[in-house]
C-alpha positions in Angstrom: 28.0 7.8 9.1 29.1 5.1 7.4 32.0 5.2 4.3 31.6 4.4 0.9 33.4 1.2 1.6 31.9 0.4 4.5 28.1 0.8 2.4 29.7 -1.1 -0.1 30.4 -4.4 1.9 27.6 -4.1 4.0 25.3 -4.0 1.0 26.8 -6.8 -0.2 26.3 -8.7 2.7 23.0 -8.2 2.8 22.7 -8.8 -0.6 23.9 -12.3 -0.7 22.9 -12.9 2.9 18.9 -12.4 1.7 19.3 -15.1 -1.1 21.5 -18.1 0.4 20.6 -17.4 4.0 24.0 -18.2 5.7 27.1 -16.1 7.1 28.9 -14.0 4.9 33.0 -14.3 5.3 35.3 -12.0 4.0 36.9 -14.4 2.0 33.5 -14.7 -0.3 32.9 -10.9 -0.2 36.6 -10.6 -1.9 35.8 -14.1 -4.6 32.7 -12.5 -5.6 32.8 -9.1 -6.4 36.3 -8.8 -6.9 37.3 -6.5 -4.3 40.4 -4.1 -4.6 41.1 -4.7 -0.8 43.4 -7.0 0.5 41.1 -10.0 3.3 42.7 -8.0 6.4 41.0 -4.7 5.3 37.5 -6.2 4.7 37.6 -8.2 8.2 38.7 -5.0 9.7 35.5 -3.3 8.1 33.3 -6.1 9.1 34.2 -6.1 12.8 33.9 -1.8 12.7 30.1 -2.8 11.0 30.0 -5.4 14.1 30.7 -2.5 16.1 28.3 -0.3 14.7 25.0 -2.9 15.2 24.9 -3.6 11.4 26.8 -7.3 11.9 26.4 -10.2 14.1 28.6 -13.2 14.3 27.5 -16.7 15.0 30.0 -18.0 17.1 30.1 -21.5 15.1 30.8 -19.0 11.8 33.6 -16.8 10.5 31.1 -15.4 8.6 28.9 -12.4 9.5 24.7 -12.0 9.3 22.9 -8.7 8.8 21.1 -7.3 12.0 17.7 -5.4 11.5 19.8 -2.6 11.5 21.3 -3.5 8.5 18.5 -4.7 7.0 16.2 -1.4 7.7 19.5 0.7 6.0 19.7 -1.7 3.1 15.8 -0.8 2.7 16.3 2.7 2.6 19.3 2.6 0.2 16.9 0.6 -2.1 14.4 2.5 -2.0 16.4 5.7 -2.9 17.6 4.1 -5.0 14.6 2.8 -6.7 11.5 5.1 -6.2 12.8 7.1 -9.9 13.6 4.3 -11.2 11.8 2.8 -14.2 12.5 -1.1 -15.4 12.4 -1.3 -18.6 11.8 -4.8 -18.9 9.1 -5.0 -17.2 7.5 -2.4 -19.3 4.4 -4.6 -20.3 3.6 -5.0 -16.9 0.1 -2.6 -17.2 -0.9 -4.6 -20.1 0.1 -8.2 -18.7 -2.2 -7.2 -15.5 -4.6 -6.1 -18.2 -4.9 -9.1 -19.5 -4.9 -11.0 -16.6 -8.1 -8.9 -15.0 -10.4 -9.6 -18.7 -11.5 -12.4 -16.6 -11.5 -12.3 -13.1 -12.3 -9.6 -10.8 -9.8 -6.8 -10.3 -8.7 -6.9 -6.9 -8.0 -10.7 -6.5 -6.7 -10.8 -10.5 -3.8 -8.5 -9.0 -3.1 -10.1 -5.7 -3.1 -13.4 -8.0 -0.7 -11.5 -10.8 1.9 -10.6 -7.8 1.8 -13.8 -5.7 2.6 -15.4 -9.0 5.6 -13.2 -9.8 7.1 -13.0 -5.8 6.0 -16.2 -4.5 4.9 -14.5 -1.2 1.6 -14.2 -0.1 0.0 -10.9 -2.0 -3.3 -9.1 -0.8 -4.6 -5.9 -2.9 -7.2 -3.9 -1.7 -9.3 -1.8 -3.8 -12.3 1.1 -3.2 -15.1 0.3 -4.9 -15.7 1.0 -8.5 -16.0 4.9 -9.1 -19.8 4.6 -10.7 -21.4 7.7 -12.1 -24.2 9.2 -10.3 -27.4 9.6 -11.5 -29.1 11.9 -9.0 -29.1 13.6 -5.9 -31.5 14.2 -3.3 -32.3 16.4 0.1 -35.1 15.2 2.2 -35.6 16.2 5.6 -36.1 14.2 8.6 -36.3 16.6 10.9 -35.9 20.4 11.4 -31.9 19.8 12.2 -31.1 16.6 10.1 -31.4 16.5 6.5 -30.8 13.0 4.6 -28.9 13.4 1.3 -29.6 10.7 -1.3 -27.4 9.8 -4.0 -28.4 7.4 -6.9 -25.8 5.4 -8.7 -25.7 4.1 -11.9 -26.1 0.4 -10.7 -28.7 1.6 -8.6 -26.9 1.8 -5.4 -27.7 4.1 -2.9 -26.2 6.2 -0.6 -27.8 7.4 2.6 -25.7 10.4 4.5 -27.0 12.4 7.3 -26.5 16.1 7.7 -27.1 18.3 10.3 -28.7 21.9 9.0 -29.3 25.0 11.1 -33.2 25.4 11.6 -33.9 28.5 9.5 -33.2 26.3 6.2 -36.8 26.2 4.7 -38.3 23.4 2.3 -37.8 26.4 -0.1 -34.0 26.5 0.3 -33.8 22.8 0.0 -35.8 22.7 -3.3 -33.2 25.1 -4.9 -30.3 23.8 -3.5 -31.5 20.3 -4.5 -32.1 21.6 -8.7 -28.6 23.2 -8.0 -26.6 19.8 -7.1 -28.8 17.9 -9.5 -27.7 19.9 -12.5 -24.0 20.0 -11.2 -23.3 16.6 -10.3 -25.3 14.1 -12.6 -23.7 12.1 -14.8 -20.5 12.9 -12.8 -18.3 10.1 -11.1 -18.7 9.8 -7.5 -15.1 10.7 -6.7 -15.5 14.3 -8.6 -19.0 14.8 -6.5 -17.6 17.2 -4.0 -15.4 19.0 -6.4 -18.4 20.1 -9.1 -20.3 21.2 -5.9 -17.8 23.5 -4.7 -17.5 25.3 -7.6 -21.6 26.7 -7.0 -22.1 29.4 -5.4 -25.2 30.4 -2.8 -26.6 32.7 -0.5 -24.7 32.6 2.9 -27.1 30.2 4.9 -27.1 27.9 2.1 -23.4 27.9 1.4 -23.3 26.7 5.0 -25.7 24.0 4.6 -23.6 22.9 1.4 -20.5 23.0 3.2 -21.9 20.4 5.7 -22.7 18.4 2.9 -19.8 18.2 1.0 -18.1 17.7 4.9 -20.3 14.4 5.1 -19.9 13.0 1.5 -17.0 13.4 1.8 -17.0 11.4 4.7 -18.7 9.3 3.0 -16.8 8.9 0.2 -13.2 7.9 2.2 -15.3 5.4 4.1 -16.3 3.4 1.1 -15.6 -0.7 1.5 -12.5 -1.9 0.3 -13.1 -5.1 -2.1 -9.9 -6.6 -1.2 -8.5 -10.0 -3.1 -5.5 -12.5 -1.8 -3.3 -15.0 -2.9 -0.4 -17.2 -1.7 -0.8 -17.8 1.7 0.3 -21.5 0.8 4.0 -19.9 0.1 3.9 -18.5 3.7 2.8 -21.7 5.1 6.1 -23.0 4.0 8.3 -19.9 4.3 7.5 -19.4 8.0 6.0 -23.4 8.9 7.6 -23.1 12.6 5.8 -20.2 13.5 2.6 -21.8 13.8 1.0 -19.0 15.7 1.4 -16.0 13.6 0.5 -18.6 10.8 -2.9 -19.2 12.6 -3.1 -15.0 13.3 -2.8 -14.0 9.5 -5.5 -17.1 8.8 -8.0 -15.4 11.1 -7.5 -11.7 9.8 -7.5 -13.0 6.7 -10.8 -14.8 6.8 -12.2 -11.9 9.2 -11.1 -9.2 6.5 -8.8 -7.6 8.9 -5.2 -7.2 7.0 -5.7 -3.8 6.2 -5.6 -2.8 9.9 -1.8 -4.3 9.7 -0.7 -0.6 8.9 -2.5 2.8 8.4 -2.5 2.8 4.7 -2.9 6.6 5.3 0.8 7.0 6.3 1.9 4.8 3.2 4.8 7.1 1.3 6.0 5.1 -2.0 7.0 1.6 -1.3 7.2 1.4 2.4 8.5 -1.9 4.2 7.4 -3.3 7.9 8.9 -5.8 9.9 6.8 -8.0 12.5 6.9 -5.9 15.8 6.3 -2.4 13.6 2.7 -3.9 12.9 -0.7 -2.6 14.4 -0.6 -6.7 15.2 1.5 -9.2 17.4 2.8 -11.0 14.3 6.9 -12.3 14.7 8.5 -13.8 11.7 7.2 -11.6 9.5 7.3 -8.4 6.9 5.2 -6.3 4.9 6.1 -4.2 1.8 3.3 -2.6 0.9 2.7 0.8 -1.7 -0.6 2.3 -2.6 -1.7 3.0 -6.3 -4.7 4.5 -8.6 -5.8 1.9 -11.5 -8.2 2.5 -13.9 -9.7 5.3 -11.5 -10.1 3.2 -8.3 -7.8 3.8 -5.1 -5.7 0.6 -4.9 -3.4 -0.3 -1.9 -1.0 -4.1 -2.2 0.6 -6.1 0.4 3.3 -8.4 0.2 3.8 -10.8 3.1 6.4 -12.8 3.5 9.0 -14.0 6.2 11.7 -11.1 7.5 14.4 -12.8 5.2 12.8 -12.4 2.2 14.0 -10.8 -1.4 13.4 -7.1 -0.7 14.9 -5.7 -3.8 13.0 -7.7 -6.5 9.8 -7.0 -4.6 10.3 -3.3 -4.0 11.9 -3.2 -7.9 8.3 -4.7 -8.6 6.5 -2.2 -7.0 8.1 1.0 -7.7 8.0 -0.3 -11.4 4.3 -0.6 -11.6 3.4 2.7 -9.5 5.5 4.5 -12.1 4.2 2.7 -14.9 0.7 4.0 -13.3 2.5 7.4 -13.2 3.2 7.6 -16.8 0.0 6.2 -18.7 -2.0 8.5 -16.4 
């Protein structure tokens, strides 16, 4: 367990470590923030941190650099820190967005909105738009499978399979059909499942609904993501020496793939990866990465950039517009 002191100098390593990118002496620590320690205590700290796997020392250096230790603790204390927080001057962040998506599509508007504002490369990934349906239909294929229809108001359809037990008769599907008609139309597709729990039906029907509402549901959390990115220019030069993760991220990127990076399922406010933590052999990188509802659609972004990168304006960026989500809703 580290000491209050010993947080505080380490955090300040970090601090100034992530934005100029060289060792960190104890003489700088003591000019800068005006510590009430004399040299000989914070180098006796340091070395301790040293000790501890938080600090390494180049030999050429009297200076010390953060390990990934220290970075992955400096992480956590931010995010404690800053998952309640809300910035107030960024509180016409909804609206700037707002503006930004009147003319461009949603998903790449965003990932263009964030590149801009961290100069890392951005991806956002979004389900598709939560349309209204406009009817729902049961037609059997065979005795066991039943094919359930839904309309949309675009005039997409959606095709889902459904095993039924062989006593269901055209009789039973007629009624059960009116019933989800009259419950569901003019409902969005995300609320489908909910209005049809709420009937109620004779046993052997209730257990055909249930198998229905199992596969739409299915259905439902396996709809495409319409993902839009932007910035991969700023990688290109953040990372240039690492040619092959460089060449990696293209291909996913072009192949649609970055969203198998992590299990957005397992995503828990602003959560932050570094290169061998990734479902990927990537080095020289790290992800930060939150999931969000806007304007009724699920939403998950990405920021990529190199393991040195500025994790507190980022993460500051994202926890202020989830909660800025938070509060219009």
């Amino acid at each position: 367990m580290l000491t209050g002191r010993q947080k505080t100098i380490l955090y300040s390593i970090v601090d100034d470590f992530l934005n100029v990118t060289m060792p960190i002496s104890s003489k700088h620590l003591i000019d800068k923030y005006n510590l009430d320690i004399s040299s000989a205590t914070v180098r006796n700290e340091m070395a301790k941190l040293e000790a501890y796997g938080f600090l390494t020392k180049p030999h050429t250096s009297a200076g010390r650099i953060p390990s990934r230790k220290a970075l992955r603790h400096y992480i956590e204390m931010l995010t404690d820190q800053l998952s309640d927080e809300y910035d107030a001057k960024d509180s016409k962040l909804k609206s700037r967005v707002a503006d930004e998506m009147k003319h461009n599509e949603m998903s790449q508007a965003l990932a263009d909105f964030f590149s801009g504002m961290t100069s890392y490369l951005t991806q956002v990934s979004m389900s598709e738009e939560d349309e209204l349906v406009k009817g729902l239909y049961l037609t059997p294929i065979t005795t066991s499978t039943l094919l359930v229809i839904i309309v949309l108001e675009s005039g997409a359809i959606k095709k889902i399979p459904i095993r039924m037990s062989e006593d269901i008769t055209i009789t039973d599907l007629e009624k059960l059909g009116n019933e989800l008609n009259s419950a569901v139309v003019n409902q969005p597709l995300s609320k489908l499942t909910v209005k049809m729990s709420d009937m109620t039906s004779i046993d052997r029907i209730n257990i055909l609904k249930a198998g229905i509402i199992d596969g739409i549901t299915d259905g439902i959390n396996g709809q495409k993501l319409i993902s839009g990115r932007s910035g991969f220019n700023h990688l290109i030069h953040q990372i240039n020496k690492d040619t092959s993760t460089l060449q990696f991220l293209y291909n996913d990127m072009e192949s649609d793939q970055l969203n198998k990076l992590i299990d957005l399922n397992t995503i828990d406010g602003v959560d932050v990866y570094f290169g061998d933590e990734l479902n990927r052999n990537y080095d020289s990188i790290s992800v930060i990465t939150t999931n969000f509802d806007i304007f009724g659609r699920r939403a998950n972004l990405m920021v990529i950039g190199p393991e040195i990168m500025s994790y507190k304006e980022v993460i500051r960026l994202l926890y202020s517009f989830r909660n800025q989500e938070r509060e219009r809703e």
